[in-house]
PDB file with one MODEL, atoms N, CA, C and O in Angstrom:
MODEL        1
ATOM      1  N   UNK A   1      71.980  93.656 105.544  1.00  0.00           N
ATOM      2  CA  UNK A   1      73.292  94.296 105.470  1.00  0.00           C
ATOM      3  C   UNK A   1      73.657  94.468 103.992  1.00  0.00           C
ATOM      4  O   UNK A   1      73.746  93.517 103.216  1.00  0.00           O
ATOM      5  N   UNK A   2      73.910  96.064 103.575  1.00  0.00           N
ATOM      6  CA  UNK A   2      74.538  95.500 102.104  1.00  0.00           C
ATOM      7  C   UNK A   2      75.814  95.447 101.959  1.00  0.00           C
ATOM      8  O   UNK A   2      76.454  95.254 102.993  1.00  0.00           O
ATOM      9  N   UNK A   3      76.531  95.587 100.742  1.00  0.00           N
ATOM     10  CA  UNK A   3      77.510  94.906 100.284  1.00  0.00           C
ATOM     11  C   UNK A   3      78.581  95.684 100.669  1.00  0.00           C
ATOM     12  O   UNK A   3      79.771  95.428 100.851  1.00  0.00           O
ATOM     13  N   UNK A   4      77.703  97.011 100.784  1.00  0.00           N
ATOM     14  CA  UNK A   4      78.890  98.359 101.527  1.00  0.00           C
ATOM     15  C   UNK A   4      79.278  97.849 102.457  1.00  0.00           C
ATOM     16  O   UNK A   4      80.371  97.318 102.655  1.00  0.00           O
ATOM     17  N   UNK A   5      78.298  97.982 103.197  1.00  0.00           N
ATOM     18  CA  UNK A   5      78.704  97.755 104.693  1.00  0.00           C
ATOM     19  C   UNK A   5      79.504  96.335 105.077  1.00  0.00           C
ATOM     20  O   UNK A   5      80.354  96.276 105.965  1.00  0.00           O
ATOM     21  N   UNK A   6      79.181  95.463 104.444  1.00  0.00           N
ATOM     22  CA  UNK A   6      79.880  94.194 104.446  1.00  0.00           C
ATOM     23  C   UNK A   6      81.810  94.534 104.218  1.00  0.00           C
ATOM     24  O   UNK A   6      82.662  94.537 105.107  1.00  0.00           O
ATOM     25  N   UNK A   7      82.026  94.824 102.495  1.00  0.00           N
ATOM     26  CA  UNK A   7      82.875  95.755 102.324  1.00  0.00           C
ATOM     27  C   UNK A   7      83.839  96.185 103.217  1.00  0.00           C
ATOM     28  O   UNK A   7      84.971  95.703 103.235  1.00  0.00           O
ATOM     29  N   UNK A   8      83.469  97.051 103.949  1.00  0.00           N
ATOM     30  CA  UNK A   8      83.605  98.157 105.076  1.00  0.00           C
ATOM     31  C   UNK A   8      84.049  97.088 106.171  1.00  0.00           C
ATOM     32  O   UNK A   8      85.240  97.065 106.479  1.00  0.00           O
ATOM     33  N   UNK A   9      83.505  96.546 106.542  1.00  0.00           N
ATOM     34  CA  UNK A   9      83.483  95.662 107.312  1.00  0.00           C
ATOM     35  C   UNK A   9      84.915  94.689 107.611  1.00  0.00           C
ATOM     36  O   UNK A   9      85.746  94.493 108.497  1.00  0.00           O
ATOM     37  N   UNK A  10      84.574  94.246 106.238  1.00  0.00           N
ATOM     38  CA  UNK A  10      85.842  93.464 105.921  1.00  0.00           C
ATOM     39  C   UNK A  10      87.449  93.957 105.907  1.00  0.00           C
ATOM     40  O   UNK A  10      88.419  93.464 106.481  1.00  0.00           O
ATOM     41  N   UNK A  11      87.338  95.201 104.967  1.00  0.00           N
ATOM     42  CA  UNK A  11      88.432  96.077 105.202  1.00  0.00           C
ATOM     43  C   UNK A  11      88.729  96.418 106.676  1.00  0.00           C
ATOM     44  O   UNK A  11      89.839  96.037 107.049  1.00  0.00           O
ATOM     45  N   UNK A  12      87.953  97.072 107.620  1.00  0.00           N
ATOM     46  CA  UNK A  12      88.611  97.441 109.256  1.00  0.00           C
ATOM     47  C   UNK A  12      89.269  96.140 109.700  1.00  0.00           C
ATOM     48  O   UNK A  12      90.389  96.063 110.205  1.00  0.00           O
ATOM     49  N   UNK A  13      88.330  94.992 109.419  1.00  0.00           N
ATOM     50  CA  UNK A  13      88.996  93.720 109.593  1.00  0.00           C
ATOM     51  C   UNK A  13      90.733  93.441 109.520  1.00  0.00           C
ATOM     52  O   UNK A  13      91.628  93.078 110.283  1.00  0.00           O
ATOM     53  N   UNK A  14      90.541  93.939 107.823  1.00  0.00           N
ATOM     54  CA  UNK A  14      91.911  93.430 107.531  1.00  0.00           C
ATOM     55  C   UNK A  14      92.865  94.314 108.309  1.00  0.00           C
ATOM     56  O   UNK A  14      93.918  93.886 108.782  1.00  0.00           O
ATOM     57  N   UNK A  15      92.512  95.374 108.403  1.00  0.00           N
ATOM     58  CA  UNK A  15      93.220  97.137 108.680  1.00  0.00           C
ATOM     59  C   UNK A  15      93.899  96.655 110.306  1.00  0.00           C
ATOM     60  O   UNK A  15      95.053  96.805 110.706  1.00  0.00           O
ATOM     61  N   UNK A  16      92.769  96.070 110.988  1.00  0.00           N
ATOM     62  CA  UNK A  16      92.813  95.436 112.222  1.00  0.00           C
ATOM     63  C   UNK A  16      93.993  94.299 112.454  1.00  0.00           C
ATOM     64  O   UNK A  16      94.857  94.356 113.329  1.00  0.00           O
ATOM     65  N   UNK A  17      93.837  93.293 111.509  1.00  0.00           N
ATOM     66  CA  UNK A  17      94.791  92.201 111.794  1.00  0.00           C
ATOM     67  C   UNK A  17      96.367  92.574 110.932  1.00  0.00           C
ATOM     68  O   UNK A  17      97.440  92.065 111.256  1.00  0.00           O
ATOM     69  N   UNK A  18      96.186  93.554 109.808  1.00  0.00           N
ATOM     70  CA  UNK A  18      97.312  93.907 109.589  1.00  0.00           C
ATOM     71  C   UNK A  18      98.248  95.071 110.480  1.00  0.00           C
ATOM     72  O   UNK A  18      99.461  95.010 110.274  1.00  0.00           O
ATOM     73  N   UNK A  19      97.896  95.833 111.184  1.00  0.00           N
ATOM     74  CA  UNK A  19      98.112  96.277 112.247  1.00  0.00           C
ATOM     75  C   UNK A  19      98.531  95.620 113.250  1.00  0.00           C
ATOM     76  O   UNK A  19      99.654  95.844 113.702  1.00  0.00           O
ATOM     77  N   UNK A  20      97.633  94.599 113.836  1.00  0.00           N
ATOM     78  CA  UNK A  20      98.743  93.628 114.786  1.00  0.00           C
ATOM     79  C   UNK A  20      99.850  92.945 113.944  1.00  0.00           C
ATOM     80  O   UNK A  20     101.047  93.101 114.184  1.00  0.00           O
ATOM     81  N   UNK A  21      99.467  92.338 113.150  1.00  0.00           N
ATOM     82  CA  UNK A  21     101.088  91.851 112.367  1.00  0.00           C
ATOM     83  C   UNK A  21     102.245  92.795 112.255  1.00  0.00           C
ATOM     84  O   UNK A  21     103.408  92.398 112.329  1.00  0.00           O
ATOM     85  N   UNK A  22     101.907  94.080 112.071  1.00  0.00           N
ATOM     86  CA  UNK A  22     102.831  95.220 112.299  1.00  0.00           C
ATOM     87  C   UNK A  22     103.870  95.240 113.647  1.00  0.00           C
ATOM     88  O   UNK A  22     105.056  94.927 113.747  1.00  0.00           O
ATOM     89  N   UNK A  23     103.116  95.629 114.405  1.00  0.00           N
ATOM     90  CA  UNK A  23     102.934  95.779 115.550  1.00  0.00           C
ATOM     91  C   UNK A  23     103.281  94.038 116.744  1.00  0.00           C
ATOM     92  O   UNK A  23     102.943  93.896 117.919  1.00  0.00           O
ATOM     93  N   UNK A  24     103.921  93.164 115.972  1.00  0.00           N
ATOM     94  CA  UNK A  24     103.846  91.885 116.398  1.00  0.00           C
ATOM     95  C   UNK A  24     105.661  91.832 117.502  1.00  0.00           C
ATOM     96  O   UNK A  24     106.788  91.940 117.019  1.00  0.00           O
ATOM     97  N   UNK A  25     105.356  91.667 118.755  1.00  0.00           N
ATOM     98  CA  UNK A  25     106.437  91.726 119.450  1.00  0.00           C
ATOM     99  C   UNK A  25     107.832  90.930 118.802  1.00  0.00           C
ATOM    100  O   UNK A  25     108.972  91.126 119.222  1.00  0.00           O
ATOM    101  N   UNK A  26     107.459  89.964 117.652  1.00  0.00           N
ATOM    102  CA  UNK A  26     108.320  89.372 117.310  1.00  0.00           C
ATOM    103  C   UNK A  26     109.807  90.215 116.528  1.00  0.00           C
ATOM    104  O   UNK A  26     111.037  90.231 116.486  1.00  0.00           O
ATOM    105  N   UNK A  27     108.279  90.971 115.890  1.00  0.00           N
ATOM    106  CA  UNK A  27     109.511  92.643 115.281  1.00  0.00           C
ATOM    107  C   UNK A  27     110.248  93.173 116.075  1.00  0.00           C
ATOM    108  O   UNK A  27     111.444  93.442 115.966  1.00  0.00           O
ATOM    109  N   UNK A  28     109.495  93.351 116.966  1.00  0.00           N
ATOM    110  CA  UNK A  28     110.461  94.538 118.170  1.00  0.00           C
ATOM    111  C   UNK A  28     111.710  93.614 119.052  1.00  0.00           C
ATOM    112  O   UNK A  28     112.579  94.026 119.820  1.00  0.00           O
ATOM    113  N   UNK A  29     111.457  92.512 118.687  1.00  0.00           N
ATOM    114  CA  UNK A  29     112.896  91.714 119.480  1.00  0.00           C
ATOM    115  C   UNK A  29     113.625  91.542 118.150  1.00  0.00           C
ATOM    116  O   UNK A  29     114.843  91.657 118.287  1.00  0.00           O
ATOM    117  N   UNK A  30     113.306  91.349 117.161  1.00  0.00           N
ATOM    118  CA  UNK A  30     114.353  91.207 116.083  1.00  0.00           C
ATOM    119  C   UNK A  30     114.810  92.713 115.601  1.00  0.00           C
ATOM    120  O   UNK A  30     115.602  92.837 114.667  1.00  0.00           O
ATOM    121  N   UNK A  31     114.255  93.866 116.304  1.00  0.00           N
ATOM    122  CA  UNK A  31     114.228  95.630 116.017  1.00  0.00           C
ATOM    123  C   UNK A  31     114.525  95.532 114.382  1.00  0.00           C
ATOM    124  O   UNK A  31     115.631  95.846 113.941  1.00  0.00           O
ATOM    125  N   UNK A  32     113.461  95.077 113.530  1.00  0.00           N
ATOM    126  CA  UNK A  32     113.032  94.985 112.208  1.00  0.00           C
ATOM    127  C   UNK A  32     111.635  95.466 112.088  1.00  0.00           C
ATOM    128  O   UNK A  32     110.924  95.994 112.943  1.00  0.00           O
ATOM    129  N   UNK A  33     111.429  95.219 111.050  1.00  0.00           N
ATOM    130  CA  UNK A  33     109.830  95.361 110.623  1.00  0.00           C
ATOM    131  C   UNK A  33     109.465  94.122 109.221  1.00  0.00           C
ATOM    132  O   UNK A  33     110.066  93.707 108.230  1.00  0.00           O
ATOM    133  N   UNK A  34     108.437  93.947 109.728  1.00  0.00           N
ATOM    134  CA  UNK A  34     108.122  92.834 108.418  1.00  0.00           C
ATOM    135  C   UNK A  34     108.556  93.350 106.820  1.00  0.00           C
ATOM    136  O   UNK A  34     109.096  92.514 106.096  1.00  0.00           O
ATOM    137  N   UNK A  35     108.386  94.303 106.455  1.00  0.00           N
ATOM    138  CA  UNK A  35     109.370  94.427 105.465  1.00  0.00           C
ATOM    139  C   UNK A  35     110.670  94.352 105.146  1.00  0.00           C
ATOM    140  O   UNK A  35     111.196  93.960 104.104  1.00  0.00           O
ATOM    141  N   UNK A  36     111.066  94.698 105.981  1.00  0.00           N
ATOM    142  CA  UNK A  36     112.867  94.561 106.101  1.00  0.00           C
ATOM    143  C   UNK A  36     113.169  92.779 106.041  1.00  0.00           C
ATOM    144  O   UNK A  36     113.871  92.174 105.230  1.00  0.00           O
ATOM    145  N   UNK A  37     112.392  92.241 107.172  1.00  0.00           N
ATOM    146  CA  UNK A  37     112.607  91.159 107.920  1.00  0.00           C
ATOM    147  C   UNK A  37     112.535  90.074 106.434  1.00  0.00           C
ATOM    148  O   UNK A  37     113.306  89.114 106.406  1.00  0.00           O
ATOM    149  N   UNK A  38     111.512  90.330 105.182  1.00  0.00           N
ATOM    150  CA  UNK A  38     111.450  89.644 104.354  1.00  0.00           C
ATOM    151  C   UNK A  38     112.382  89.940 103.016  1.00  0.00           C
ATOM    152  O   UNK A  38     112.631  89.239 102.035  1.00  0.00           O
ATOM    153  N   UNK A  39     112.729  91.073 103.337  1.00  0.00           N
ATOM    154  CA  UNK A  39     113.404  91.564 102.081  1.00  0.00           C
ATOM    155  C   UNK A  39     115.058  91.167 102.535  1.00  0.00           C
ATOM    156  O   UNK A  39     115.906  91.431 101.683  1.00  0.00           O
ATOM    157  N   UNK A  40     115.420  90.695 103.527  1.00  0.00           N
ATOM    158  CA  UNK A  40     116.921  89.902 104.247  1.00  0.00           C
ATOM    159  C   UNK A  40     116.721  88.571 103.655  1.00  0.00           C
ATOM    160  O   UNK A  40     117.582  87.907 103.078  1.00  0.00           O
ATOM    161  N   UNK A  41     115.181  88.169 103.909  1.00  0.00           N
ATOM    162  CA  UNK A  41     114.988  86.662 103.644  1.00  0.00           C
ATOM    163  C   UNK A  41     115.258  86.464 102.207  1.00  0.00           C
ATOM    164  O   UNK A  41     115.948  85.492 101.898  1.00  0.00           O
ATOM    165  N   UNK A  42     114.897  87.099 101.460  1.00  0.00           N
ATOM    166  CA  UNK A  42     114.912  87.039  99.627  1.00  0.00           C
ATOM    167  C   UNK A  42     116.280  87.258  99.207  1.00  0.00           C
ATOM    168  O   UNK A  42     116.868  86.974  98.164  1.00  0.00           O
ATOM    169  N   UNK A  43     116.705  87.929 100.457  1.00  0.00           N
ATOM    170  CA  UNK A  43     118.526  87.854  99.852  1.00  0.00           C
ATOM    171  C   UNK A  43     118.960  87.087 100.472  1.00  0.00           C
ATOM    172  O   UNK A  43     119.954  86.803  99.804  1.00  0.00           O
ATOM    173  N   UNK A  44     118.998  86.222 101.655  1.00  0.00           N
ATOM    174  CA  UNK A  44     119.185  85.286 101.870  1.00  0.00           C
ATOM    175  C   UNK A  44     119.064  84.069 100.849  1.00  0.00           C
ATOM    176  O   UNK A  44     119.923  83.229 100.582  1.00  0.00           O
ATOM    177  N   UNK A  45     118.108  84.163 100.480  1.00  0.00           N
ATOM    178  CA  UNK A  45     117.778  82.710  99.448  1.00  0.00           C
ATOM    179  C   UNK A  45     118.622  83.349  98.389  1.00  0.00           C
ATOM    180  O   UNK A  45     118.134  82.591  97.551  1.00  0.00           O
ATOM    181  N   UNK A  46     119.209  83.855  97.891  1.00  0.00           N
ATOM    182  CA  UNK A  46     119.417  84.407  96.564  1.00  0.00           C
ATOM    183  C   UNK A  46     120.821  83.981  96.959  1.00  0.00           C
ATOM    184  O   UNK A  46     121.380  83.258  96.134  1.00  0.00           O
ATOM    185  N   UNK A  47     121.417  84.249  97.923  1.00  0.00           N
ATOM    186  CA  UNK A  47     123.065  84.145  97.951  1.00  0.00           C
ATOM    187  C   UNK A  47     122.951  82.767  98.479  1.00  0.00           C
ATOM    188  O   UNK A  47     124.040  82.216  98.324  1.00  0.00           O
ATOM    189  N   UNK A  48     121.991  81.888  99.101  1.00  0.00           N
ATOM    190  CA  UNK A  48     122.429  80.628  99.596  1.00  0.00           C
ATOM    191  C   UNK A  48     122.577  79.295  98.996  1.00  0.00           C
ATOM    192  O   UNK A  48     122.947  78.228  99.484  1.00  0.00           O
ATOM    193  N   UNK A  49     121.985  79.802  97.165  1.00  0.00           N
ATOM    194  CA  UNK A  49     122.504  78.826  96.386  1.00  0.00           C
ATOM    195  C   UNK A  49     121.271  77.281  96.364  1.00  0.00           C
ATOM    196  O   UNK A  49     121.471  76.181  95.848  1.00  0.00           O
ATOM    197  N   UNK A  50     119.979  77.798  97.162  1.00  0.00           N
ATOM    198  CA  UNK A  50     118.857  76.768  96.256  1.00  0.00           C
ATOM    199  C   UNK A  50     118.245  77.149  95.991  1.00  0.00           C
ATOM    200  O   UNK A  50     117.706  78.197  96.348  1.00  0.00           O
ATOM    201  N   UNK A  51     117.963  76.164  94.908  1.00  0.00           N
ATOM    202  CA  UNK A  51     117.519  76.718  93.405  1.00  0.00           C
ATOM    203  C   UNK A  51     116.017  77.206  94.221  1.00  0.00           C
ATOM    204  O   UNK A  51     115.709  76.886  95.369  1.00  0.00           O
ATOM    205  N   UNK A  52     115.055  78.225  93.096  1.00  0.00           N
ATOM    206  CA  UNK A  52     114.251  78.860  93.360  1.00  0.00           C
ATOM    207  C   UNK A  52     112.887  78.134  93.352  1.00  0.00           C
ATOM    208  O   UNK A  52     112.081  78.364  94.254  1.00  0.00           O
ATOM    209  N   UNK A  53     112.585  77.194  92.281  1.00  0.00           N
ATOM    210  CA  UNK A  53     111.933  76.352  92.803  1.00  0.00           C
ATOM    211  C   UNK A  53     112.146  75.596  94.023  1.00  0.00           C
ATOM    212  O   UNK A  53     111.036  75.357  94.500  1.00  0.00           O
ATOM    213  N   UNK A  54     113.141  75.075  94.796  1.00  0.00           N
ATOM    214  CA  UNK A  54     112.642  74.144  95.759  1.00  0.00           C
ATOM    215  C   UNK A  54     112.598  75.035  96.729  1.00  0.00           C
ATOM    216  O   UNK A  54     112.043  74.633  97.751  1.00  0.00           O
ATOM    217  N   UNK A  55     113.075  76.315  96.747  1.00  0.00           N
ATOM    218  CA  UNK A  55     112.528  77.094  97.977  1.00  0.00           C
ATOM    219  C   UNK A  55     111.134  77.685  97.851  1.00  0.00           C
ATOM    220  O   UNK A  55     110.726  78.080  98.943  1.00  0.00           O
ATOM    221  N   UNK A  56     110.155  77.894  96.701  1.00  0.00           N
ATOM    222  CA  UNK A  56     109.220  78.238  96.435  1.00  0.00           C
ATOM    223  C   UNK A  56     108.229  76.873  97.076  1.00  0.00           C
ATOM    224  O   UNK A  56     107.127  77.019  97.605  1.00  0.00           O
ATOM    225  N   UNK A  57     108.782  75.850  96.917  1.00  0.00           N
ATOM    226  CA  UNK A  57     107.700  73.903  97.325  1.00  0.00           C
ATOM    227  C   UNK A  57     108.131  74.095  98.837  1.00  0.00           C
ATOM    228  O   UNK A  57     107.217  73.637  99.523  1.00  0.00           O
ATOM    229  N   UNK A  58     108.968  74.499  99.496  1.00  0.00           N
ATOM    230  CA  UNK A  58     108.910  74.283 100.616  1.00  0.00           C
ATOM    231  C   UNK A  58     108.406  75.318 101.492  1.00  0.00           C
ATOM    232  O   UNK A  58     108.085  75.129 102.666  1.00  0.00           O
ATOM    233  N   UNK A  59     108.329  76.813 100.654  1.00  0.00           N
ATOM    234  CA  UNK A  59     107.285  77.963 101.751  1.00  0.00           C
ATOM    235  C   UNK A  59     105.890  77.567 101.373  1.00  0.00           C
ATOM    236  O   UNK A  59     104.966  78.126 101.964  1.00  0.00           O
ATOM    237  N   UNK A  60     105.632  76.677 100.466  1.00  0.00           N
ATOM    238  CA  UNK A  60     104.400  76.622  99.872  1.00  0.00           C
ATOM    239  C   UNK A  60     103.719  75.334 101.323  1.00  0.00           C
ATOM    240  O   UNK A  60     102.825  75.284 102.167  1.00  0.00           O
ATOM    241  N   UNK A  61     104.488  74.781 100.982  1.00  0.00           N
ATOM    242  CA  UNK A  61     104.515  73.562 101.426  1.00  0.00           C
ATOM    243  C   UNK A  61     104.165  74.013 103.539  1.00  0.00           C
ATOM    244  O   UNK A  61     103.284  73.631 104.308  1.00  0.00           O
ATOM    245  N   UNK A  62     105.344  74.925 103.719  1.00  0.00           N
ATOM    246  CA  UNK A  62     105.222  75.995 105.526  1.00  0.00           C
ATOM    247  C   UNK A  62     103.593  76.348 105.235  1.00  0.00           C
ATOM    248  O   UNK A  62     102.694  75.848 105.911  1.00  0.00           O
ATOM    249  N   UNK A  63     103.366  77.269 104.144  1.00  0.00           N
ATOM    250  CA  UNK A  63     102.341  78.024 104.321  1.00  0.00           C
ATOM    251  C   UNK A  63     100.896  77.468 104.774  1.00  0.00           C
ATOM    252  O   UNK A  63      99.993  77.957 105.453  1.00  0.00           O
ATOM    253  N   UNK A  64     101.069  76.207 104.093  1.00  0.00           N
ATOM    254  CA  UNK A  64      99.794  75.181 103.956  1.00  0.00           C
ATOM    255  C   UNK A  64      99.566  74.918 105.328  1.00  0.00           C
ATOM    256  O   UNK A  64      98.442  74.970 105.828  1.00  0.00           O
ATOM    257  N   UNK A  65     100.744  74.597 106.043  1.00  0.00           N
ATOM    258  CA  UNK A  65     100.852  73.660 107.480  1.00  0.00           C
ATOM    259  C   UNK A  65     100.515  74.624 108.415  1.00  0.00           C
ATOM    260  O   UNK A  65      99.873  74.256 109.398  1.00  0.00           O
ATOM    261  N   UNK A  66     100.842  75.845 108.291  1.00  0.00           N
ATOM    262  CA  UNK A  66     100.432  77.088 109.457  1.00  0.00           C
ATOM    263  C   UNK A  66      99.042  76.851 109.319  1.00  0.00           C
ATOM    264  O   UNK A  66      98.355  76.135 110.047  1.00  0.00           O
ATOM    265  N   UNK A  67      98.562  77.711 108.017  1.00  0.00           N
ATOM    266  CA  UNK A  67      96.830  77.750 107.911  1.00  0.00           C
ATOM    267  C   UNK A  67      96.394  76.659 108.264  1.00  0.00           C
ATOM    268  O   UNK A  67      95.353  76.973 108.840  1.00  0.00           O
ATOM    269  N   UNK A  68      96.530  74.968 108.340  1.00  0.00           N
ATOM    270  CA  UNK A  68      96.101  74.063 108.826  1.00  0.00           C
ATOM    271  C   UNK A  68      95.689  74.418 110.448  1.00  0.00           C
ATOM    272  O   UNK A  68      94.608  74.390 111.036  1.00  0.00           O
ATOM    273  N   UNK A  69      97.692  74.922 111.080  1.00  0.00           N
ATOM    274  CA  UNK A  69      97.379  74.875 112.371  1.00  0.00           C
ATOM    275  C   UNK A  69      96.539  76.357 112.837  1.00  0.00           C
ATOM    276  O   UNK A  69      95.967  76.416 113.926  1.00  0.00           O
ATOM    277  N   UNK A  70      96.543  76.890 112.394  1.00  0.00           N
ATOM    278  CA  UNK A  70      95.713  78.332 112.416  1.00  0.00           C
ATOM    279  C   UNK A  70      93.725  77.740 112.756  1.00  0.00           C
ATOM    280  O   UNK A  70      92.795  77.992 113.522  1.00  0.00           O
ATOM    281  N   UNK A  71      94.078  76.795 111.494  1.00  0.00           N
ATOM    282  CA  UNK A  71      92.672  77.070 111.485  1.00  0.00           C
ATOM    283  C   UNK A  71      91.742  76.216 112.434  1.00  0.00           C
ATOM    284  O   UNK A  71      90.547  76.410 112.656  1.00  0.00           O
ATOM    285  N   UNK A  72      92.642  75.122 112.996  1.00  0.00           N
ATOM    286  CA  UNK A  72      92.655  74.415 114.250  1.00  0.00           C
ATOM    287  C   UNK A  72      92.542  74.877 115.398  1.00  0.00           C
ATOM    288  O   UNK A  72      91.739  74.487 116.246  1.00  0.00           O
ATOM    289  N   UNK A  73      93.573  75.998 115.543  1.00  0.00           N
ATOM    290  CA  UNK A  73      93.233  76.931 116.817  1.00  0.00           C
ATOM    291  C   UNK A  73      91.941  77.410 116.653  1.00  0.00           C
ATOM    292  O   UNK A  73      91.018  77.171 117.432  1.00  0.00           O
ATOM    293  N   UNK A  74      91.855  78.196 115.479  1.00  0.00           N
ATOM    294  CA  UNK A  74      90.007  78.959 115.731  1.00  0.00           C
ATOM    295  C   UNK A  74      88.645  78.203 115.860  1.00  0.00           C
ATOM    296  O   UNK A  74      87.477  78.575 115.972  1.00  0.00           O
ATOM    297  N   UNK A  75      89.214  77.101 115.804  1.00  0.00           N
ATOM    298  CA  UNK A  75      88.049  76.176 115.516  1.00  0.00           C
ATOM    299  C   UNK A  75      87.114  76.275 114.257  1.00  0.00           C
ATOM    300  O   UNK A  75      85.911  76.272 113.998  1.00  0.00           O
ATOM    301  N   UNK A  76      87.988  76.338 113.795  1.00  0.00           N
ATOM    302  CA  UNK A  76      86.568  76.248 111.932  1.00  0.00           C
ATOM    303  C   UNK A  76      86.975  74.753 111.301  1.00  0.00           C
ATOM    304  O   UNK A  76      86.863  74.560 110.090  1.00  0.00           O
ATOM    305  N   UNK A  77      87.426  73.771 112.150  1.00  0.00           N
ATOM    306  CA  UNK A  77      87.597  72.401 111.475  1.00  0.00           C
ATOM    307  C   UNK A  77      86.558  71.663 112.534  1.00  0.00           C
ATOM    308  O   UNK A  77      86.900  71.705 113.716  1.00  0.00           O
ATOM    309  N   UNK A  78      85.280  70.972 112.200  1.00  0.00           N
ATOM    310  CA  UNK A  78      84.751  70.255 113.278  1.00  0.00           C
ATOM    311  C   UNK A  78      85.365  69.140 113.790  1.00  0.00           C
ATOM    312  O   UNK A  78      85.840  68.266 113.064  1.00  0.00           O
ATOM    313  N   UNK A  79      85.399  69.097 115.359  1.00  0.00           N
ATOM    314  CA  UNK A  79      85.613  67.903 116.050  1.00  0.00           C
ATOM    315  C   UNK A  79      85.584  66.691 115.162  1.00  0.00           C
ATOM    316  O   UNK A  79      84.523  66.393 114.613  1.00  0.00           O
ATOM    317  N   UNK A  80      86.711  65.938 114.970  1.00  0.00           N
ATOM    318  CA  UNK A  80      86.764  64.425 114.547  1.00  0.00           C
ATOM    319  C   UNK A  80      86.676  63.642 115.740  1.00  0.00           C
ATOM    320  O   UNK A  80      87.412  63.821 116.710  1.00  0.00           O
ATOM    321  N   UNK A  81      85.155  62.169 115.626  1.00  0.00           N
ATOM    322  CA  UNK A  81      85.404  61.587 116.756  1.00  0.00           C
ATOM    323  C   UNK A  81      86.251  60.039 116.019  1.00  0.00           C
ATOM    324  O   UNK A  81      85.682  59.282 115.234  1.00  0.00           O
ATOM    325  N   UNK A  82      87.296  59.912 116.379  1.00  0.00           N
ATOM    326  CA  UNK A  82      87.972  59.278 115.498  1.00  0.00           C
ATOM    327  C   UNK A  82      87.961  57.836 115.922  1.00  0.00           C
ATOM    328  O   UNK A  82      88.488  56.974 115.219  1.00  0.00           O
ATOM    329  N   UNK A  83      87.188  57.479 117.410  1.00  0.00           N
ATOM    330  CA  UNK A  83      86.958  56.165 117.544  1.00  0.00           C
ATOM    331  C   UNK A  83      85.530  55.540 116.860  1.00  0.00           C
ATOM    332  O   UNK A  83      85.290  54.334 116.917  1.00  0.00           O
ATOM    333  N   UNK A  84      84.533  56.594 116.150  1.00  0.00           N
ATOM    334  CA  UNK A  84      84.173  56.380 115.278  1.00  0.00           C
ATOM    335  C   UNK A  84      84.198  56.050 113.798  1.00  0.00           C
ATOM    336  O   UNK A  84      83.474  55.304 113.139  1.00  0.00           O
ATOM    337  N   UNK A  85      85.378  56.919 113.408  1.00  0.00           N
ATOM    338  CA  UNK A  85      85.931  56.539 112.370  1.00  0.00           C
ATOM    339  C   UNK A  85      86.884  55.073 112.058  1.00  0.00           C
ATOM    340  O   UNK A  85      87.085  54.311 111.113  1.00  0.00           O
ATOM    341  N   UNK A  86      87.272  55.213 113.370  1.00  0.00           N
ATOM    342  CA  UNK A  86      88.147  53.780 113.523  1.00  0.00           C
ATOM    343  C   UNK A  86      87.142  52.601 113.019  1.00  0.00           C
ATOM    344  O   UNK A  86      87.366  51.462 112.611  1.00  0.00           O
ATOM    345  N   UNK A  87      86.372  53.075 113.144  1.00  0.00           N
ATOM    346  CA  UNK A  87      85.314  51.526 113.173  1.00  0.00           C
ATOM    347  C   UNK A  87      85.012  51.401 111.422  1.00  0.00           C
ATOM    348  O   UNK A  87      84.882  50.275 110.941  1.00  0.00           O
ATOM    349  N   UNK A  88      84.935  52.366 110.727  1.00  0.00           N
ATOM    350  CA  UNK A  88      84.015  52.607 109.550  1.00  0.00           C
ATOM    351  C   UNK A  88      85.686  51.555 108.632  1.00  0.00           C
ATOM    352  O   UNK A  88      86.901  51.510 108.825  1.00  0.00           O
ATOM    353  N   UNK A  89      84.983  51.103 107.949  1.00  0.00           N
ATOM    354  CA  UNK A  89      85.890  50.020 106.879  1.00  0.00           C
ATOM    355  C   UNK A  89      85.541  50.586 105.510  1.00  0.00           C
ATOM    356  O   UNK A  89      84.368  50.950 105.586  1.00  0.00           O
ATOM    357  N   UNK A  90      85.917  50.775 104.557  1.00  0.00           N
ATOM    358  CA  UNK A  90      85.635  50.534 103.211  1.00  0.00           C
ATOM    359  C   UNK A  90      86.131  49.383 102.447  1.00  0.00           C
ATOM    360  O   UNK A  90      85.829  49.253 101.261  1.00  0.00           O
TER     361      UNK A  90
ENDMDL
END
């Protein structure tokens, strides 16, 4: 496979999952669109008076915990057998 096609590949990918995010029923019950929906949020934080760092540590902080649980659902974290681990001492 070369790098085109890989490339190529990757892009329909994204084209693909950014499209459902578009397209995400969550929009159509809030009758927004992810742009709008974030550009309320940024004025939200702006008029609600915390400071910009601690709202920057705490989406940082959301963002981390989704992709955790994200990546749990797809399974790209292997099975922990943790009554094995229970046993291991250092």
């Amino acid at each position: 496979m070369t790098n085109d096609k890989k490339i190529e590949e990757v892009l329909a990918l994204y084209e693909k999952e950014q499209a459902a995010f578009d397209n995400h029923w969550l929009w159509k019950e809030l009758n927004t669109t992810p742009k709008e929906f974030y550009q309320q949020v940024n004025e939200y934080v702006k008029t609600s008076g915390v400071a910009e760092h601690v709202w920057e540590k705490k989406l940082k902080e959301a963002k981390q915990a989704l992709e955790i649980k994200l990546k749990e659902q797809r399974g790209q974290y292997q099975a922990v057998n943790f009554k094995v681990l229970k046993g291991i001492r250092v």
